[in-house]
C-alpha positions in Angstrom: 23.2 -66.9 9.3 27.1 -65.7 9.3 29.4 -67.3 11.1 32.5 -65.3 12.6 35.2 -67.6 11.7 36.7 -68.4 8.1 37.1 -71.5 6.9 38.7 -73.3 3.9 36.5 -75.5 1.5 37.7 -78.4 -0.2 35.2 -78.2 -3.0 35.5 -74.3 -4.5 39.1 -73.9 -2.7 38.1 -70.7 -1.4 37.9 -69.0 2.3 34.7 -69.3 2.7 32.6 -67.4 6.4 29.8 -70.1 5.4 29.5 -72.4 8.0 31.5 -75.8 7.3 30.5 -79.3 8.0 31.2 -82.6 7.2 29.9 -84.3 4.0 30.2 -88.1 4.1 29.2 -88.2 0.4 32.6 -86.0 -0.4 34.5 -88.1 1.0 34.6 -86.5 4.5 35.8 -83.4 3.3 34.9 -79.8 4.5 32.5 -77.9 2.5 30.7 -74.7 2.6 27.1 -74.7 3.1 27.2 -72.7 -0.7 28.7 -75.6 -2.4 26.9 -78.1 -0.9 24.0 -76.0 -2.6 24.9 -77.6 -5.6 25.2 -81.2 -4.5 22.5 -83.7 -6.4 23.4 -86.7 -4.2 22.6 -85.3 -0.6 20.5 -88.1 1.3 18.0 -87.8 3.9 19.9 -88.2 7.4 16.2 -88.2 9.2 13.0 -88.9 8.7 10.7 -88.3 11.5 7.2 -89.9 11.9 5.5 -86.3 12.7 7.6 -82.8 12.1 6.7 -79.3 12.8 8.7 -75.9 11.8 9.7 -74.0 15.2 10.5 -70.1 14.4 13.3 -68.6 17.0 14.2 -65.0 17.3 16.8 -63.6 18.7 19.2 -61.0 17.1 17.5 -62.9 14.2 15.1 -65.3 12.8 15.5 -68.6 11.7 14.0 -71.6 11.6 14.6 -75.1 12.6 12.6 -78.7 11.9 11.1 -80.6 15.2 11.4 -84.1 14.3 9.3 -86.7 16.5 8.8 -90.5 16.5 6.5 -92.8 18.7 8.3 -95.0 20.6 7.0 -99.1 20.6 7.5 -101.9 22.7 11.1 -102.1 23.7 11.9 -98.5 22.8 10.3 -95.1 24.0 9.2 -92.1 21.9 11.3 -89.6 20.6 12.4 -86.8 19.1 15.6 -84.4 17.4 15.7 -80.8 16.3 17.5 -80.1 13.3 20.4 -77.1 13.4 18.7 -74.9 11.8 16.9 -74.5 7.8 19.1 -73.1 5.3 16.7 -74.7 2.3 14.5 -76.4 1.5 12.8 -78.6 -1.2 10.2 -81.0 -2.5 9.2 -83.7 -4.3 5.7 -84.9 -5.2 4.9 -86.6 -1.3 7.8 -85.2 1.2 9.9 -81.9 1.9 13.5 -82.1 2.2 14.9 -79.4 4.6 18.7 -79.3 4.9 20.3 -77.9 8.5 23.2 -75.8 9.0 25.1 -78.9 10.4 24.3 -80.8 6.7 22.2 -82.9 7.8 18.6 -83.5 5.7 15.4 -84.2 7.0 13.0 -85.9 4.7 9.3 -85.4 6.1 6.3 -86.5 4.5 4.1 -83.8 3.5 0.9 -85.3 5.3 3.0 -85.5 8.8 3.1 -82.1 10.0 2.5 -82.0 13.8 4.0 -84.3 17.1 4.0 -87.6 17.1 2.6 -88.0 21.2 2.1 -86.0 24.2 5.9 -86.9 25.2 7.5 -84.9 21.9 4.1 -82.1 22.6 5.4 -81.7 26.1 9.4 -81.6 25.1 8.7 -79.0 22.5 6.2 -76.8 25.6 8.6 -77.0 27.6 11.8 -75.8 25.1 9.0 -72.8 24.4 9.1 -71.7 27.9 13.0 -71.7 28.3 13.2 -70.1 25.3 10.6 -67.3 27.7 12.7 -67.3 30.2 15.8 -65.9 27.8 13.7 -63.6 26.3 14.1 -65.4 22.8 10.7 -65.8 20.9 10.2 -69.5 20.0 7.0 -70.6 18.7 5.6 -73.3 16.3 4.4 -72.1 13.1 0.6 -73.7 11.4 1.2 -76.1 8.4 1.0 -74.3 5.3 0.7 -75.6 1.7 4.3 -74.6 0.5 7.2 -74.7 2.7 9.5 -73.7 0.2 8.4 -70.2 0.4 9.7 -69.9 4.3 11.6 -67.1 4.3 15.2 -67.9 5.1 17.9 -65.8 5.8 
């Protein structure tokens, strides 16, 4: 995905029209998604209980990560939707999907789905606003390799 707007990053020292965001591990300065490609010592910013992949189209397709926890005693369940995938990787249990914003999600490869009828319903009903737009949203079935999602 292309942003309008071009931006300076700190790291290559170039205009870059990837979208920029703030990385706490350089130091709070604002990098392009490209070089933060090539950072080893991006941590995981989420990990939810559950996750599943939602596809959106619009003018085009991308993909985001539905993040969902059940709540206990003193707290409720709940949930978080990443910005959007622009990669993805693995180790030998969990996926790491980095978002647009810079942000990582670390799910474990054995949690694919919702975590309880609250974070099923949430996601139902962000499907049928999506309807109502006329922008396709759906949830895709676990596969064995999530690298291979096509990204844009």
């Amino acid at each position: 995905m292309k942003y309008p707007s071009k931006t300076y990053c700190k790291e290559c020292k170039e205009t870059t029209e990837h979208r920029p965001k703030m990385d706490a591990v350089k130091n709070g300065n604002l990098v392009c998604n490209e070089c933060d490609t090539q950072n080893p010592f991006r941590f995981p910013s989420e990990s939810p209980e559950r996750w599943s992949i939602v596809k959106i189209k619009n003018n085009e397709t991308f993909y985001k990560v539905f993040g969902s926890w059940a709540g206990g005693y003193l707290d409720g369940d709940s949930w978080r939707m990443n910005s959007g995938i622009v990669r993805v990787e693995e180790d030998v249990e969990n996926y790491y999907f980095y978002g647009f914003s810079g942000s990582c999600y670390k799910c474990h490869k054995r949690g694919y789905g919702v975590a309880t009828s609250y974070s099923q319903s949430v996601l139902d009903g962000m499907i049928e606003k999506a309807k109502e737009r006329e922008v396709g949203m759906e949830i895709l079935d676990d596969r064995e390799d999530w690298t291979k999602l096509e990204i844009n």
